[in-house]
matplotlib code that plots the C-alpha trace (Angstrom):
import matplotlib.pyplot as plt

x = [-35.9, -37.7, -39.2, -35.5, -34.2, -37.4, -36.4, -32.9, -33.6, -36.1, -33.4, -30.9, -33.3, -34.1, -30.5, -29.5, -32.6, -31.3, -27.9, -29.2, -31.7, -28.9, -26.4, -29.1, -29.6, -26.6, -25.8, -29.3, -27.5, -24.3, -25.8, -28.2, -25.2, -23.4, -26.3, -25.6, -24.5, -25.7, -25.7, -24.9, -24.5, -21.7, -21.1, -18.2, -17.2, -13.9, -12.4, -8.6, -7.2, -4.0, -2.2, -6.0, -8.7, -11.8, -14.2, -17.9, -18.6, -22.8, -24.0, -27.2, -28.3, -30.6, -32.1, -32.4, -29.8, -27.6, -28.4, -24.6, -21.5, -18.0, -16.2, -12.6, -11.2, -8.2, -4.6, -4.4, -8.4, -9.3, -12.3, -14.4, -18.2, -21.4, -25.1, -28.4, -30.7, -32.5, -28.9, -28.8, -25.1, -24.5, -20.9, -19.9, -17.1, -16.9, -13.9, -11.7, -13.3, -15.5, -19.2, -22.4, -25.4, -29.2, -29.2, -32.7, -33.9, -36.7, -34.4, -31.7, -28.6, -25.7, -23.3, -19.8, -17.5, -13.4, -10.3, -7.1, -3.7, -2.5, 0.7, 4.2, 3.6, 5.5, 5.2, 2.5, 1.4, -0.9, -3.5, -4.5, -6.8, -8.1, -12.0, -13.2, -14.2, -17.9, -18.4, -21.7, -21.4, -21.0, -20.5, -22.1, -21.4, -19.1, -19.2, -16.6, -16.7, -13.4, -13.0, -9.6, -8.9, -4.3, -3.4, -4.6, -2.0, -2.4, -5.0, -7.1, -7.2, -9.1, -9.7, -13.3, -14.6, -16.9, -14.6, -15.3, -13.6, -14.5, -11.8, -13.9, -12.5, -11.2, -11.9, -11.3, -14.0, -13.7, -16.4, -15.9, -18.1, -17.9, -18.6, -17.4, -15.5, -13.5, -11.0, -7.6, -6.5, -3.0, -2.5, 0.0, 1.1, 2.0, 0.6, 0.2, -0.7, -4.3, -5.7, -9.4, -11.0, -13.6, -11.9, -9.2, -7.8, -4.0, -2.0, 1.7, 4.5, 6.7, 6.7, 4.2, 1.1, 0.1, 1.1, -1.0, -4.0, -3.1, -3.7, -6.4, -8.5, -7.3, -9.1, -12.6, -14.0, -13.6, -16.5, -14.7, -12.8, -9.4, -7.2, -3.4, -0.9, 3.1, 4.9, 9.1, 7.8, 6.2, 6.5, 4.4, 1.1, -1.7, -5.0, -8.8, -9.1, -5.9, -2.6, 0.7, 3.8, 7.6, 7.5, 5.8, 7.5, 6.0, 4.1, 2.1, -0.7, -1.4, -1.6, -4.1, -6.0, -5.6, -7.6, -9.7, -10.7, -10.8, -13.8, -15.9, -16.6, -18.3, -17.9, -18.0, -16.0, -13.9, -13.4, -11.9, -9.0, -10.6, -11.2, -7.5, -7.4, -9.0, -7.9, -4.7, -5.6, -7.0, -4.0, -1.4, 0.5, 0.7, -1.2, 0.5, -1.6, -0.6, -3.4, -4.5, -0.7, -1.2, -4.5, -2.8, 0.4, -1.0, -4.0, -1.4, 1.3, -1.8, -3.5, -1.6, -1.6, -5.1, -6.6, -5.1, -6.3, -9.6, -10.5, -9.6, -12.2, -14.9, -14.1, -13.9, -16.4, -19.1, -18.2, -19.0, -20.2, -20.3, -17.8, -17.7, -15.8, -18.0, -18.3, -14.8, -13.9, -16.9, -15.3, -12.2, -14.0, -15.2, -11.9, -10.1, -12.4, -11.5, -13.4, -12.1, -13.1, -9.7, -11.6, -14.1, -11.5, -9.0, -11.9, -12.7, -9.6, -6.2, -4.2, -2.9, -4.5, -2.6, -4.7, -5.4, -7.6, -9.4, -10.9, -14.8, -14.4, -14.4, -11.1, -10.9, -8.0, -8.3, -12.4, -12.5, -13.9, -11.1, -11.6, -8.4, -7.9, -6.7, -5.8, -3.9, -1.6, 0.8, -0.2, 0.8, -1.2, -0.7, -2.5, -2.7, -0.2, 0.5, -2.7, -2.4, 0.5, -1.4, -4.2, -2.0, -1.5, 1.4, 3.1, 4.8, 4.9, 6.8, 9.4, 9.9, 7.8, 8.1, 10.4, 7.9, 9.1, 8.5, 9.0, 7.6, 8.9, 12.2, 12.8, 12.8, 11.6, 12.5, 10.3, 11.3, 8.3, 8.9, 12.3, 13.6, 14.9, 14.4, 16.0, 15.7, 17.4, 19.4, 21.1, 20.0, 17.7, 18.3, 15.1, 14.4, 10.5, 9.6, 7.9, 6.6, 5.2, 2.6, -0.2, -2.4, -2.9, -2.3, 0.9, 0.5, 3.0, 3.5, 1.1, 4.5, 6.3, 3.5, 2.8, 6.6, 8.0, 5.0, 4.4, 0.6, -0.8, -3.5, -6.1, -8.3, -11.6, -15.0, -16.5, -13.5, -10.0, -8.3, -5.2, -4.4, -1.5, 0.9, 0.6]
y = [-54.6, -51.6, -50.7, -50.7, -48.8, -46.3, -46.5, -45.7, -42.8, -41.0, -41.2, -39.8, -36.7, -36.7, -36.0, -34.0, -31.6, -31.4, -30.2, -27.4, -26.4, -26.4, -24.2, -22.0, -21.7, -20.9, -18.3, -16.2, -16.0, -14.8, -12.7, -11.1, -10.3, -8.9, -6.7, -4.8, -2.3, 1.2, 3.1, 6.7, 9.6, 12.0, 15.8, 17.6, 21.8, 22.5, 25.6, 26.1, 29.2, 29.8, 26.0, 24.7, 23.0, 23.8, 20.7, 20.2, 16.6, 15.9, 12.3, 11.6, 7.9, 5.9, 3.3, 2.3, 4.6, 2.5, 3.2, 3.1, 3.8, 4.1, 7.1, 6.4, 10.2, 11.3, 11.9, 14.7, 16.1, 18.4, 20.1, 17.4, 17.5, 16.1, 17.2, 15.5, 17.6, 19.2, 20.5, 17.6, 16.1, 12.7, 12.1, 10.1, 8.2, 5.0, 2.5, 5.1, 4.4, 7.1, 7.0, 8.2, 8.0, 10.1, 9.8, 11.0, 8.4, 11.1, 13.7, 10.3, 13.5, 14.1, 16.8, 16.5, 18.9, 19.1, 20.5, 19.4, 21.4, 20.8, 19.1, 21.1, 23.4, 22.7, 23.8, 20.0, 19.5, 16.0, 15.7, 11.6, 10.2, 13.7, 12.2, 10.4, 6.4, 5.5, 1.4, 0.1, 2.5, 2.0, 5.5, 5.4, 9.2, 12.3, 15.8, 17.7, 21.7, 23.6, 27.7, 28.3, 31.4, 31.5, 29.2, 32.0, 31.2, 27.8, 24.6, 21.9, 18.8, 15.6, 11.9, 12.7, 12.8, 16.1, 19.1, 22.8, 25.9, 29.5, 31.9, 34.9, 38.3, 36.9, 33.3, 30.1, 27.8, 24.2, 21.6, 18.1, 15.2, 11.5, 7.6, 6.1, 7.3, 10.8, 11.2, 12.1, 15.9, 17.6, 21.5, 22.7, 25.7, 24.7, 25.2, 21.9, 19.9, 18.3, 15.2, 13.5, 10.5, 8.5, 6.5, 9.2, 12.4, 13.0, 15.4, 16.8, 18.6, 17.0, 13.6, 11.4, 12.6, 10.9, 7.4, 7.4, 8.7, 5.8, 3.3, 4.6, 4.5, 1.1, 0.3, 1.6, -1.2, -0.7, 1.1, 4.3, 7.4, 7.9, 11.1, 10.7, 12.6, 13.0, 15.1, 14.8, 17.3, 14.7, 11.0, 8.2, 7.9, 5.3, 5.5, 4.4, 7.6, 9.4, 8.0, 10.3, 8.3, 10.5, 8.4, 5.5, 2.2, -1.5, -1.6, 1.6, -0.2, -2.4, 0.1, 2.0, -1.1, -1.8, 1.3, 1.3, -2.7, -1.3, 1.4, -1.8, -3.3, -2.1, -2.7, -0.7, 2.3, 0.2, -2.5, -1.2, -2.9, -6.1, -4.0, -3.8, -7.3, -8.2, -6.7, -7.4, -11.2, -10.6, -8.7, -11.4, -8.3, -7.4, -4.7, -1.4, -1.0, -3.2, -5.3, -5.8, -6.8, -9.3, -10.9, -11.4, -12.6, -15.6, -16.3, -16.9, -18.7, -21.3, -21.7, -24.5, -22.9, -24.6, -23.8, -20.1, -20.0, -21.9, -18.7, -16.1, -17.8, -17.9, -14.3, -13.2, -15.5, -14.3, -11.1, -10.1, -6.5, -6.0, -7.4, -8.8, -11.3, -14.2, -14.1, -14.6, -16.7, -19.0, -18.8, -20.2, -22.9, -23.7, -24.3, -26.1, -28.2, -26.7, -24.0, -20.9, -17.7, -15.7, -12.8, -12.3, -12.7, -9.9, -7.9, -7.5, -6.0, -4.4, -7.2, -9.8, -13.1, -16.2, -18.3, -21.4, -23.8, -26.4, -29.3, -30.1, -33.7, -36.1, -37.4, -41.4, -42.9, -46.7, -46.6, -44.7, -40.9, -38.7, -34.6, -33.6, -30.5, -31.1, -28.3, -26.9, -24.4, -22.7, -25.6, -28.4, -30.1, -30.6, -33.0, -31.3, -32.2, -33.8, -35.1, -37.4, -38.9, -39.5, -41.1, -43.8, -44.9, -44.0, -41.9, -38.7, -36.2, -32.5, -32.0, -28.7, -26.0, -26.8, -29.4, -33.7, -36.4, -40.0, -43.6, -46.3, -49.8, -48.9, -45.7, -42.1, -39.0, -35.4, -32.8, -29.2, -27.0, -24.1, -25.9, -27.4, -30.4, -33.7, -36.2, -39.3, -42.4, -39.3, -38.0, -35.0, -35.3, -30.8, -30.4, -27.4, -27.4, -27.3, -30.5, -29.6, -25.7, -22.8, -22.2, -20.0, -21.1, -24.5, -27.0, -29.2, -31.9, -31.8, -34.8, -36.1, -36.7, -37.6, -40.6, -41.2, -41.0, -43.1, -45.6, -44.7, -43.6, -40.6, -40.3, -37.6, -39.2, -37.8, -37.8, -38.5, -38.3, -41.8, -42.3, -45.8, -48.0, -49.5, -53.3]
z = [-8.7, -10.3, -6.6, -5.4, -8.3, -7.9, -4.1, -4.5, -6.9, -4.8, -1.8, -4.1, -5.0, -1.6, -0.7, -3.4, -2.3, 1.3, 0.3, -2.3, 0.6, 3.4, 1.0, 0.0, 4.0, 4.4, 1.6, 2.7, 6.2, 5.0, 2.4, 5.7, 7.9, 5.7, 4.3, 7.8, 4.7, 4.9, 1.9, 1.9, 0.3, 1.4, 1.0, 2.0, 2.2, 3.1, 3.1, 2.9, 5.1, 6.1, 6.9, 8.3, 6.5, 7.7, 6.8, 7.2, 6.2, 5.2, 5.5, 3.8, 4.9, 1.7, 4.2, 7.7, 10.0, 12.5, 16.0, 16.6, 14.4, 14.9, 13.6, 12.8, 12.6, 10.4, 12.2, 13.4, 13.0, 15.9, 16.9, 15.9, 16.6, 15.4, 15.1, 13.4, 11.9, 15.0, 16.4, 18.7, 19.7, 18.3, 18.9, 21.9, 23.0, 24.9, 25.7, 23.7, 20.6, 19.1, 18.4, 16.6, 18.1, 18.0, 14.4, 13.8, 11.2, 10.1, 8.1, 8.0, 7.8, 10.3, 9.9, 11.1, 11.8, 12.4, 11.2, 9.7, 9.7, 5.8, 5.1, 4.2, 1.3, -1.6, -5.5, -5.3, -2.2, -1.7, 0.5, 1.4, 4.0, 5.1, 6.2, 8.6, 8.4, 9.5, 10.2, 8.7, 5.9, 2.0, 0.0, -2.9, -4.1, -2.9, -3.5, -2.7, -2.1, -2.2, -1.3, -1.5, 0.6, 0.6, -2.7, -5.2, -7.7, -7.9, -8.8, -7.0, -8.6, -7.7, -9.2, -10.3, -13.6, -12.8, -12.0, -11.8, -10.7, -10.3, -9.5, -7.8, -6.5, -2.9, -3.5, -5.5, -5.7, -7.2, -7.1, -7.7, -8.1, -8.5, -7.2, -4.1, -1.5, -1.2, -3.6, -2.5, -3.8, -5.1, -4.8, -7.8, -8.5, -12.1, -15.0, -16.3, -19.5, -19.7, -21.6, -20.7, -22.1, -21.4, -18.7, -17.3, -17.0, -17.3, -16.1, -16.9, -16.0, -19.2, -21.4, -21.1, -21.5, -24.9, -23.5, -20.6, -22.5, -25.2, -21.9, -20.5, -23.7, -24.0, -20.4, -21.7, -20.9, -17.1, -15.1, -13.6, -13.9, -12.6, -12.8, -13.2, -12.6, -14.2, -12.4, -10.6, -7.9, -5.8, -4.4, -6.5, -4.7, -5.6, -4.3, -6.2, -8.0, -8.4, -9.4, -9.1, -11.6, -12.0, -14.6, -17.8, -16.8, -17.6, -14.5, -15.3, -16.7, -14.4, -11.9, -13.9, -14.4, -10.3, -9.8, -12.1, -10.9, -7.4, -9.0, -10.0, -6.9, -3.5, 0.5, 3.1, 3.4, 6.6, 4.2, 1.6, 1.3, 0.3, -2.9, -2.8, -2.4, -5.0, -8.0, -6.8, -7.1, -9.9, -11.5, -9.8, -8.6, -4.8, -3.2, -1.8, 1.7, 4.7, 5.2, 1.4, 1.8, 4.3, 2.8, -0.6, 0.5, 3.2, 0.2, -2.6, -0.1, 1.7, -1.4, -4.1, -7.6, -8.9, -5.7, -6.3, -10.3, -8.7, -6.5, -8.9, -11.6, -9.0, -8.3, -11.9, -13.4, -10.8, -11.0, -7.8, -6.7, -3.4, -1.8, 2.2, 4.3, 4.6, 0.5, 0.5, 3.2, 1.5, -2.0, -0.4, 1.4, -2.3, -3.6, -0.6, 0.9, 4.6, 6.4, 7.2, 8.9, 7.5, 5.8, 8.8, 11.6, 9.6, 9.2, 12.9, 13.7, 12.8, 13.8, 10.5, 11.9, 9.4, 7.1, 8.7, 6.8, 9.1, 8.2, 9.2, 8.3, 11.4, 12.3, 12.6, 14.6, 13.8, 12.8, 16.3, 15.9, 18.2, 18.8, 17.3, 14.9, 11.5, 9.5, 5.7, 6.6, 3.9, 1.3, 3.9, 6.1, 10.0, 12.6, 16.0, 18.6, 20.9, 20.9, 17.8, 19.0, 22.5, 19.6, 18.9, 22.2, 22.5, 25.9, 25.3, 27.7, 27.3, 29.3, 29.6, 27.6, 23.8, 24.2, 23.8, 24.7, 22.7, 22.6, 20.5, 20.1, 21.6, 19.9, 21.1, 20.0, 21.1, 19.3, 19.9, 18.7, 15.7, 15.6, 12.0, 13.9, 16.1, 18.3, 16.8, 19.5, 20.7, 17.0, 15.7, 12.0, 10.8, 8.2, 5.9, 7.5, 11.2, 11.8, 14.9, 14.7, 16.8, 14.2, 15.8, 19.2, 18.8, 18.1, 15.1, 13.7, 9.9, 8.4, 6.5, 9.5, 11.7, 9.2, 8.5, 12.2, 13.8, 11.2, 9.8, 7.1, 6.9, 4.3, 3.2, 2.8, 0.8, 4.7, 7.1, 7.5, 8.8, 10.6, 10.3, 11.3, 9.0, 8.4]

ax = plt.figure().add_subplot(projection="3d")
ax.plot(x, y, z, "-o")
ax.set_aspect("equal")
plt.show()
C-alpha cells in the first residue's frame, strides 16, 4: 500500500512538474516574440511657415536596430525622405508599402524628413496624427521643437508636462517634452485661463477650470500628465495626452481617467490601440478609435459576464506593462478555456477579424475521436457543420449553396445557413438565433439545436468533448 501511495504521489509530482514546465515554455516563447520591441527615443523640429509644416523627425534607437521597418506616413505628408547618420538613403518602398532600411546600427539614428500642409485656420486650430508610424518600435520619450514663423499673435499648446516658449524678434519658439508618443497640439489665438497640478494642466476659455483641476488632483495616483482643454471654439477631441471638452458633464472623469490609464501601459507605437483597449475594459466604457472599438465590443459580447469580470482581474491584478497580442489573447485563453488567436490576427492587419473561441479539446462522436471544429462564438457554442451531422451517420447533402438537406427516422430537415429558421417535415420552425450560421470561414450549427434536433447530448469534458446519442 505505502509503495503505491508513494507511487502514485511521485506520478502526481511528476505531472504536475510537466505542466508548470510546458506553460513556462510557452510563456518564454510568447514573451520572445513579442520582445521584437524596439525602444526609441524620438525628436522632432518643425517649423510652421505660411499653411506648411516643415518637420524633421530624429529617431534615436536604445538597442538592436531592425534591418527593416515599415513607415506608416501621415495623410497628406509630402516630400518625405530618410537618411542614417553617414547621409545614406534608407527609405524604400516595396509592394506599395513603405520601408526603412541601412540603418547604420553604429550611431543607431535616422532622420526623417516631410511636410504637412496645416489644417483650416481658425481662432483654435488642432493639429492630430501629424507623424509618422514605425512597426517594431516602442517610444519611450518625445521632444518636440516648435518655430513659429506666421502665428505671432497666438500660443502652441501640447499634452506634456514640460512646456517652454520664447517669443524672439522674428520668431516663436516653444519646446515641449514628455513620455510616449507625440502629443497632439492646438494653436489659439486666445488668451486663455491656466491651472497645473501634479497630474494635469487645464486650460480655459470660461467656466470650468476649478472642476477639472478638482478631478485631476483627485487622479494623483495615476502615472502621467495630461493637458485639457475648455474651450466652444472647437470639436471634443480625445487623444493620450490632450483632451479638448465644450463642456463638464458626468462622463468627464472617466475620460480623464481613460487617458491617463492609456499613460500607464506600453506597446508599440502600431499598437496603440490595445492601450485603448484596455483602459476601456478596465473603465467598462467603450473606446472612441475604430479598432479599440471593435476589440472591445466582440470581447465584452463573446465573453459571459464572469468570463468578462474574470479577464479584467487578470488584467488589473497583474498589472501588466507592456502590453502585446499574444499576452492578451493568452489571458483570454485563461478565462475561457478555448484558444484563440483574436489579438494577434487583429494585430496583423486593418481588417476587424470576429472573436472566435475554438476549442483544443478532442471531439468524441460515440467514444470515437472525429476532426471536427468546435468552437464559443458570442457566448454560445457551435459544432461545425455539416460535418457533425455527417458524425452521426446520418445523410444530408446541400442542395443548392446554403441551403442542407436532412432525414432521420422519417423526419426531414431543411437548414438554410445565417437564416433564423428551418424546415422541419416541410413547416416552417421562425427562431430569434440562426441555428445554422458563417463564423469565419466555416458553417457551424448552434450546439442547442444540434443536440435538440438530432437527439444527442454534448458534454464539455476536463479532456474531451462527447457527442452522444440519446437512450
Amino acid at each position: 500500500m505505502k509503495r503505491f501511495l508513494f507511487t502514485f504521489i511521485f506520478s502526481m509530482v511528476l505531472i504536475s512538474s510537466s505542466i508548470l514546465i510546458f506553460q513556462w515554455m510557452g510563456f518564454s516563447t510568447e514573451s520572445a516574440e513579442e520582445s521584437g520591441t524596439v525602444e526609441v527615443n524620438q525628436s522632432y523640429s518643425v517649423t510652421h511657415k505660411a499653411d506648411r509644416f516643415l518637420i524633421t523627425q530624429t529617431v534615436r534607437f536604445l538597442s538592436t536596430v531592425p534591418e527593416r521597418m515599415t513607415i506608416e506616413w501621415p495623410e497628406g505628408a509630402e516630400g518625405y525622405a530618410c537618411s542614417n547618420n553617414k547621409g545614406v538613403d534608407c527609405l524604400s518602398k516595396e509592394n506599395g508599402k513603405f520601408l526603412l532600411i541601412n540603418v547604420n546600427n553604429d550611431s543607431k539614428e535616422i532622420i526623417i524628413t516631410y511636410s504637412l500642409k496645416q489644417p483650416p485656420k481658425s481662432d483654435v486650430m488642432l493639429v492630430k496624427d501629424w507623424y509618422p508610424v514605425l512597426s517594431s518600435v516602442a517610444t519611450v520619450q518625445t521632444d518636440i521643437q516648435l518655430t513659429e514663423k506666421s502665428f505671432r499673435n497666438g500660443k502652441w499648446i501640447a499634452g506634456y508636462q514640460s512646456s517652454s516658449h520664447k517669443k524672439l524678434d522674428y520668431i516663436d519658439y516653444y519646446f515641449f517634452d514628455g513620455k510616449g508618443e507625440p502629443s497632439d497640439l492646438v494653436w489659439t489665438i486666445d488668451e486663455w485661463n491656466e491651472k497645473e497640478t501634479s497630474t494635469g494642466r487645464v486650460y480655459s476659455d470660461g467656466a470650468g477650470l476649478d472642476g477639472i483641476q478638482e478631478q485631476l488632483e483627485g487622479l494623483g495616483t495615476f502615472k502621467g500628465f495630461l493637458t485639457v482643454i475648455i474651450s466652444n471654439k472647437i470639436k471634443p477631441h480625445h487623444s493620450p495626452h490632450l483632451i479638448v471638452l465644450n463642456e463638464i458633464t458626468g462622463e468627464t472623469r472617466g475620460d480623464l481617467m481613460r487617458s491617463l490609464l492609456y499613460q500607464s501601459y506600453s506597446s508599440k507605437d502600431e499598437d496603440d490601440w490595445m492601450k485603448e483597449f484596455i483602459a476601456a475594459i478596465l473603465l467598462k466604457a467603450p473606446p472612441y478609435t475604430s479598432k479599440s472599438s471593435w476589440s472591445y465590443k466582440e470581447i465584452v459580447e463573446g465573453l459571459s459576464p464572469p468570463q468578462l469580470d474574470k479577464f479584467r482581474q487578470r488584467i488589473d491584478n497583474e498589472r501588466i506593462q507592456s502590453v502585446g497580442a499574444m499576452k492578451l489573447d493568452a489571458i483570454v485563453e485563461s478565462v475561457t478555456g478555448f484558444q484563440t488567436s483574436f489579438f494577434t490576427e487583429n494585430d496583423k492587419g486593418k481588417e476587424n477579424i470576429p472573436l472566435v473561441l475554438i476549442t483544443n479539446k478532442p471531439i468524441v462522436f460515440n467514444k470515437e475521436s472525429v476532426e471536427f471544429t468546435y468552437i464559443s462564438y458570442k457566448q454560445k457554442e457551435f459544432i461545425q457543420f455539416p460535418e457533425a451531422v455527417k458524425g452521426l451517420g446520418i445523410e444530408i447533402k446541400e442542395l443548392q449553396p446554403g441551403v442542407f438537406f436532412a432525414s432521420k427516422n422519417g423526419n426531414t430537415f431543411r437548414f438554410y445557413v445565417n437564416e433564423d429558421y428551418f424546415i422541419y417535415n416541410e413547416e416552417n420552425y421562425g427562431l430569434l438565433i440562426k441555428p445554422v450560421q458563417t463564423i469565419g470561414d466555416s458553417v457551424y450549427m448552434d450546439v442547442h439545436w444540434f443536440e435538440k434536433l438530432f437527439k444527442v447530448k454534448v458534454r464539455r469534458k476536463t479532456d474531451s468533448i462527447q457527442v452522444l446519442n440519446e437512450t
